[in-house]
NUVO-708478 format. One record per residue: x, y, z of N, C-alpha, C, CB in turn. Coordinates in steps of 0.1 Angstrom, whole numbers, padded with zeros to 4 digits, always signed. Glycine has a CB too. Example, Ala and Ser with C-alpha at 12.3 -4.5 7.8 and 13.67 -1.06 7.14 Angstrom:
<rs>
+0132-0057+0078+0123-0045+0078+0132-0033+0078+0113-0045+0090;+0128-0022+0071+0137-0011+0071+0129+0000+0079+0141-0006+0057;
</rs>
This chain:
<rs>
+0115+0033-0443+0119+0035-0429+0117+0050-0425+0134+0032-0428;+0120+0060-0436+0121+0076-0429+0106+0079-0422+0124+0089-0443;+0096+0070-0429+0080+0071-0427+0080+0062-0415+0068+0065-0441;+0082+0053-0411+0081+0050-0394+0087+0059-0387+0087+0035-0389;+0099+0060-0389+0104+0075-0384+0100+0084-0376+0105+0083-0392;+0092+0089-0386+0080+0101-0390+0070+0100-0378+0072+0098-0406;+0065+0087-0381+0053+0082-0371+0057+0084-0363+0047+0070-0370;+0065+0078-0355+0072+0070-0343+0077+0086-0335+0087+0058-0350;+0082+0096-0344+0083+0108-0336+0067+0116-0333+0095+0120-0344;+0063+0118-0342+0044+0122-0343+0039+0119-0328+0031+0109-0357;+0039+0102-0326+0035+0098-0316+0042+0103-0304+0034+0086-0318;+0057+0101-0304+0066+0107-0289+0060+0119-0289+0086+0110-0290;+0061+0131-0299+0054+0143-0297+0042+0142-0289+0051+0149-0309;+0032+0132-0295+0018+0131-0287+0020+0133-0273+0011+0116-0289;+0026+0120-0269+0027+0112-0260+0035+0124-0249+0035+0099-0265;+0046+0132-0252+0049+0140-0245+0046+0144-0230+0047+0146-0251;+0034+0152-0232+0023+0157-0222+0019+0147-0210+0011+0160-0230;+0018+0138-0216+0017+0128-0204+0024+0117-0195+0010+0122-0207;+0036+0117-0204+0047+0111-0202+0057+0123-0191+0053+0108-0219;+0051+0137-0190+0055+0147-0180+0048+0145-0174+0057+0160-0182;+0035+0145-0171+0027+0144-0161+0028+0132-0154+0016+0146-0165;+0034+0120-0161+0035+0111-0154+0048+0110-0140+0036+0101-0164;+0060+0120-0150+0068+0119-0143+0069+0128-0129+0076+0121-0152;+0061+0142-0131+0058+0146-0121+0050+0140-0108+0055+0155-0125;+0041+0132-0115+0029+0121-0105+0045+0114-0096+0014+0103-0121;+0052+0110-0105+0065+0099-0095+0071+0111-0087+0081+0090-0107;+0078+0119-0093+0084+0129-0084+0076+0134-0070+0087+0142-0094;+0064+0138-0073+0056+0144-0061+0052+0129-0049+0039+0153-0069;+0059+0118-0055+0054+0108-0045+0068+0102-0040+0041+0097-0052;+0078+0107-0039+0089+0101-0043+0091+0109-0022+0100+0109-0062;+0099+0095-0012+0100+0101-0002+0111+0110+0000+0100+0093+0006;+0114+0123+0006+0123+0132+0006+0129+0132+0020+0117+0146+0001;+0125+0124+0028+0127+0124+0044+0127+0139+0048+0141+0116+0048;+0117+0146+0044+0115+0155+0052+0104+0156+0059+0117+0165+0046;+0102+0157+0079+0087+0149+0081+0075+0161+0075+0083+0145+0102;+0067+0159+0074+0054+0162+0069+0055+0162+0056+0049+0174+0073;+0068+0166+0047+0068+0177+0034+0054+0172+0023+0087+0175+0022;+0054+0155+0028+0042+0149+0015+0030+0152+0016+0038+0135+0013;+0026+0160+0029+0011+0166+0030+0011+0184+0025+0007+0164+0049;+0024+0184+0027+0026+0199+0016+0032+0200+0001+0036+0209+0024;+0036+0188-0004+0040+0183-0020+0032+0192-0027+0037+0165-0025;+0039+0203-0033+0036+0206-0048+0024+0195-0054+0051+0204-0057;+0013+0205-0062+0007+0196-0069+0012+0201-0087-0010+0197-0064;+0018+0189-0082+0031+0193-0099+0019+0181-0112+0059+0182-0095;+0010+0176-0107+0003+0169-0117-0009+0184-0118-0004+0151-0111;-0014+0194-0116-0021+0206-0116-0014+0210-0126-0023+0215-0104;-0002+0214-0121+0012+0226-0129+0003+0216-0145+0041+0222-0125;+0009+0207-0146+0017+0201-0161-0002+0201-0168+0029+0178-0160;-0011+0200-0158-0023+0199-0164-0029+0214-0170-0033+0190-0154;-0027+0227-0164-0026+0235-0164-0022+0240-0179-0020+0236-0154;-0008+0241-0174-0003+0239-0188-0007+0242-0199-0001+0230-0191;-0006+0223-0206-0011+0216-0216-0026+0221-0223-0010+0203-0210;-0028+0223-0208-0044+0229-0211-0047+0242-0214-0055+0228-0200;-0037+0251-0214-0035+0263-0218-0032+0264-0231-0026+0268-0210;-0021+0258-0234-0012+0265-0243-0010+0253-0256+0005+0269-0235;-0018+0237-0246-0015+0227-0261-0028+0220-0261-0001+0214-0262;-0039+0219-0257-0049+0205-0252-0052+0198-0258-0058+0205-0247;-0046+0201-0273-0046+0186-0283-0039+0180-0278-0041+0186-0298;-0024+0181-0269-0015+0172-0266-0014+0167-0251-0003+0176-0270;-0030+0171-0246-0034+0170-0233-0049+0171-0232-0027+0181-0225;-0059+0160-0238-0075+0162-0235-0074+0160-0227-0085+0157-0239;-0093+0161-0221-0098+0158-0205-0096+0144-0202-0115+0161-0203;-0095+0132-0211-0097+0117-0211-0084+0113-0204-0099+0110-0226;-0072+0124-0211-0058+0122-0208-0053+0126-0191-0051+0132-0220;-0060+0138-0190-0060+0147-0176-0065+0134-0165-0074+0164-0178;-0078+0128-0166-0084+0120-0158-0078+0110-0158-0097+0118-0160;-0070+0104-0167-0064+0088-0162-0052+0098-0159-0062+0071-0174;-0046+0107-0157-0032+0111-0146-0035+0107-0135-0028+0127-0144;-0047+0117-0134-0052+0115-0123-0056+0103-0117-0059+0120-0124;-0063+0095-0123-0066+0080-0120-0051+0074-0113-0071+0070-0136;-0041+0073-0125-0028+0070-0119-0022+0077-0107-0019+0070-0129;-0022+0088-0108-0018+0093-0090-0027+0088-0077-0019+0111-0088;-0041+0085-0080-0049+0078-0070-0044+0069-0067-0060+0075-0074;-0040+0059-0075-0036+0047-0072-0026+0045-0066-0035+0040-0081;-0011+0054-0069+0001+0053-0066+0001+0058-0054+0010+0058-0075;-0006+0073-0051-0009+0075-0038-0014+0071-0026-0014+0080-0039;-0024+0063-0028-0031+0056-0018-0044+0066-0014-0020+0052-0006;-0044+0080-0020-0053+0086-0015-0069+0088-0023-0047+0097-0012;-0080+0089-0018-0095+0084-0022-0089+0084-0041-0112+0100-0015;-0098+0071-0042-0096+0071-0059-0103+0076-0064-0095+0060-0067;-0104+0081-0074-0106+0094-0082-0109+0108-0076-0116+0092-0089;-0103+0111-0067-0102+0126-0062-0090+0133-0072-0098+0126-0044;-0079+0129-0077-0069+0137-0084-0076+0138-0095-0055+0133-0087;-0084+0125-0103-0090+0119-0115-0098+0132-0117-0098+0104-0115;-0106+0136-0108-0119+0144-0111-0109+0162-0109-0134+0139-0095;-0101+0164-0101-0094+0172-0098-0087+0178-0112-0086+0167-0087;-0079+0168-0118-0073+0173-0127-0080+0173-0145-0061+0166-0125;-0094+0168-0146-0103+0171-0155-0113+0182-0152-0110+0160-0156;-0112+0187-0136-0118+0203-0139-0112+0207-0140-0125+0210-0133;-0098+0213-0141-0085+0215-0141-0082+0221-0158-0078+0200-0137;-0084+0205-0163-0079+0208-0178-0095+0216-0187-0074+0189-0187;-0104+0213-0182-0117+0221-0185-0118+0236-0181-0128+0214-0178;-0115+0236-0169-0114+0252-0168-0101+0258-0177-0112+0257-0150;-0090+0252-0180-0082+0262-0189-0084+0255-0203-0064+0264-0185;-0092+0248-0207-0102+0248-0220-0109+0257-0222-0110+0239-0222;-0121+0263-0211-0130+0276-0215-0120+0287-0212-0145+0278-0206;-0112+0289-0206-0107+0304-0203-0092+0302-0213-0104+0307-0183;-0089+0296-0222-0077+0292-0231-0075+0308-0239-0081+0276-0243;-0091+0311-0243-0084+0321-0256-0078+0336-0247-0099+0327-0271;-0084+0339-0228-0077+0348-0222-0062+0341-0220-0086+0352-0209;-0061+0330-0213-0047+0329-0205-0039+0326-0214-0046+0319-0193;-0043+0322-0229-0032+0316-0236-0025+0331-0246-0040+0302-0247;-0028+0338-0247-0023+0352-0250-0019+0360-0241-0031+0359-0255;-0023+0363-0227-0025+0374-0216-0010+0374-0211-0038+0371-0203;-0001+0368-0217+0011+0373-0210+0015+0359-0201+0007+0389-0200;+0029+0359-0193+0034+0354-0181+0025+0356-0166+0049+0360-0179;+0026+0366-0166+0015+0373-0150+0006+0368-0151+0010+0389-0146;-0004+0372-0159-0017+0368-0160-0020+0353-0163-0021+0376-0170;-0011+0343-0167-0011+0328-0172-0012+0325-0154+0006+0320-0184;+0004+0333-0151+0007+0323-0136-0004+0333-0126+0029+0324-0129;-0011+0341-0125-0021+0347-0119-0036+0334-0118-0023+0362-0130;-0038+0335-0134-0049+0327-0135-0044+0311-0129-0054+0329-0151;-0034+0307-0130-0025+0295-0124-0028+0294-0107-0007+0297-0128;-0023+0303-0102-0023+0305-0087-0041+0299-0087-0017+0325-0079;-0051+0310-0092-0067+0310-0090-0073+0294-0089-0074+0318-0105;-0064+0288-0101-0071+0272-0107-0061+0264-0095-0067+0266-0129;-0052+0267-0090-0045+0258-0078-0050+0260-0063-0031+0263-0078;-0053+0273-0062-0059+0276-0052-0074+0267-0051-0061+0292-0052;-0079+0264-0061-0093+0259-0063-0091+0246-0060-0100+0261-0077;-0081+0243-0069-0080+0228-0066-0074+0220-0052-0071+0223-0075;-0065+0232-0046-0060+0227-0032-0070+0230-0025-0046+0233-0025;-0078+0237-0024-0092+0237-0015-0101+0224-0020-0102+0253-0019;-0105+0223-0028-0111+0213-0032-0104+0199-0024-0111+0214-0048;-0094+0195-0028-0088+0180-0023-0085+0183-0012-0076+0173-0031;-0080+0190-0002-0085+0197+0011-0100+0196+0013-0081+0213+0012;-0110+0196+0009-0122+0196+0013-0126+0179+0015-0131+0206+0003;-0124+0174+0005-0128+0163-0003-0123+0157+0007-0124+0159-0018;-0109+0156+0008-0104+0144+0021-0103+0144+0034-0092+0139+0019;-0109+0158+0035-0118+0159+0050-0125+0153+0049-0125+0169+0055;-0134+0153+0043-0153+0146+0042-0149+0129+0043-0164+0150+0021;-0140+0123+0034-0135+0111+0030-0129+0104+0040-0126+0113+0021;-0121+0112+0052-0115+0106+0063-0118+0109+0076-0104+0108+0063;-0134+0119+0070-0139+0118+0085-0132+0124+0093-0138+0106+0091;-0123+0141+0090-0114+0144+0101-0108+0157+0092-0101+0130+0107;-0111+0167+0103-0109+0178+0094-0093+0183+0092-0118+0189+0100;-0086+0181+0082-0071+0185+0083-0066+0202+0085-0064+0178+0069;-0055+0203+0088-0053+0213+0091-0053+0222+0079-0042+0212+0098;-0060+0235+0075-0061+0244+0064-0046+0243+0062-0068+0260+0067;-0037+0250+0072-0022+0255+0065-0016+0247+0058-0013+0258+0074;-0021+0234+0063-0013+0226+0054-0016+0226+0032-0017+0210+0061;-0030+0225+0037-0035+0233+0022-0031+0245+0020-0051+0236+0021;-0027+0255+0025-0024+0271+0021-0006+0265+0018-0028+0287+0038;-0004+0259+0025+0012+0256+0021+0016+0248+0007+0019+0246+0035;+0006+0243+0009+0007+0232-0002+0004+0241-0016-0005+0219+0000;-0004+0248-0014-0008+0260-0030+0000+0269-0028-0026+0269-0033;+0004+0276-0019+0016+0284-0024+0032+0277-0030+0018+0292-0012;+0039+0266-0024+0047+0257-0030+0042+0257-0045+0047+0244-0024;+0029+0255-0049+0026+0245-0060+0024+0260-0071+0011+0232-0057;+0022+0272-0067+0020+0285-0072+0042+0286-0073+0007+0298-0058;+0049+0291-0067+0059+0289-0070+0064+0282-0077+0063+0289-0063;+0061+0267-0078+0068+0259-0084+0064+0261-0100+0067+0245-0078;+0050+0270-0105+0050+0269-0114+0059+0278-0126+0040+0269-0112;+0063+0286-0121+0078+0291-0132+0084+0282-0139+0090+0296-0125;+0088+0275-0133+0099+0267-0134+0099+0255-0143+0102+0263-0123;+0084+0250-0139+0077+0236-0147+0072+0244-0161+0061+0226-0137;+0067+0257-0160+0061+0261-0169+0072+0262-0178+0054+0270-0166;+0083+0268-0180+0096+0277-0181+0102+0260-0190+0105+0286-0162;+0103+0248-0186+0107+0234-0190+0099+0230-0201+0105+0223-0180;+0082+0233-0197+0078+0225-0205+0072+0233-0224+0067+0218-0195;+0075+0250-0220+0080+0254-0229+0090+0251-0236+0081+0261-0227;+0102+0249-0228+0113+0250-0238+0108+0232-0246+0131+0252-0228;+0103+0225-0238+0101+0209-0244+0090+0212-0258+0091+0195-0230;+0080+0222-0255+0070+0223-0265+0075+0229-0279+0061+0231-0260;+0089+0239-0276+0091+0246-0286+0102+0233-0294+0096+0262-0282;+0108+0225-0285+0118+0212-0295+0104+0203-0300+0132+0200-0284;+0096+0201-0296+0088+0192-0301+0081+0199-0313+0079+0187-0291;+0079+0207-0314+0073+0216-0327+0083+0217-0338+0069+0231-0321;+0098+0215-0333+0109+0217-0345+0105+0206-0356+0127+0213-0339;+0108+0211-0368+0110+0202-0382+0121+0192-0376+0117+0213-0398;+0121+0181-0382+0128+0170-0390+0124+0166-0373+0147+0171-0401;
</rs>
């Protein structure tokens, strides 16, 4: 029994990373009755992809990053695979730039963080212009990456403290 155990945590450890990202995908779609706020929602599936892709991306590949994504397409209603593709350049860009941001400190992680959010809220700002035929309002994108640049402390700051219990013995 201690050896299924064993397994059975191995795997929750795996599983972790996406099992946050999933939860954030619910949270960021979750209605707050506030009017507009869902066109300015935190992109808290970026934060957790970010991350993982920093600091673990054994416990977060690109295969893993793209079906988040896939699943927020769907739950969203918005163009399918735009998060999919969003959050696999995502986890690729902090795969090549891992050995700077994963040492360089807090500033420099959430610096290089703001850069890859900024990219990505322009990007899905661009994308679902083209997609809906109708150009949306920038601020709403500039509002939306600065929320999602703030909010990263905080997610980051959690999913440390989750990385360092998941790394504990027994």
């Amino acid at each position: 029994m201690p050896g299924l155990l064993r397994r059975l945590r191995g795997f929750g450890r795996r599983l972790a990373p996406s099992l946050f990202g999933i939860a954030l995908i619910l949270l960021a779609l979750l209605p707050f009755g506030l009017p507009q706020f869902s066109s300015v929602m935190p992109l808290l599936s970026v934060i957790a992809v970010y991350y993982w892709g920093v600091y673990r991306p054994d416990l977060l590949p690109a295969w893993a990053a793209f079906a988040l994504g896939l699943v927020e397409d769907a739950l969203s209603g918005g163009p399918l695979g735009l998060m999919a593709l969003v959050l696999a350049l995502v986890q690729g860009v902090c795969v090549s730039q891992r050995r700077f941001l994963a040492g360089a400190g807090f500033v420099v992680g959430w610096s290089g963080f703001a850069l890859v959010a900024g990219g990505a809220a322009l990007f899905i700002w661009s994308v679902s212009s083209l997609y809906y035929l109708h150009l949306f309002d920038p601020r709403q994108a500039l509002a939306q990456w600065a929320l999602t640049v703030f909010a990263y402390p905080l997610l980051a700051w959690t999913f440390l403290l989750a990385e360092r219990r998941m790394l504990q013995p027994g």
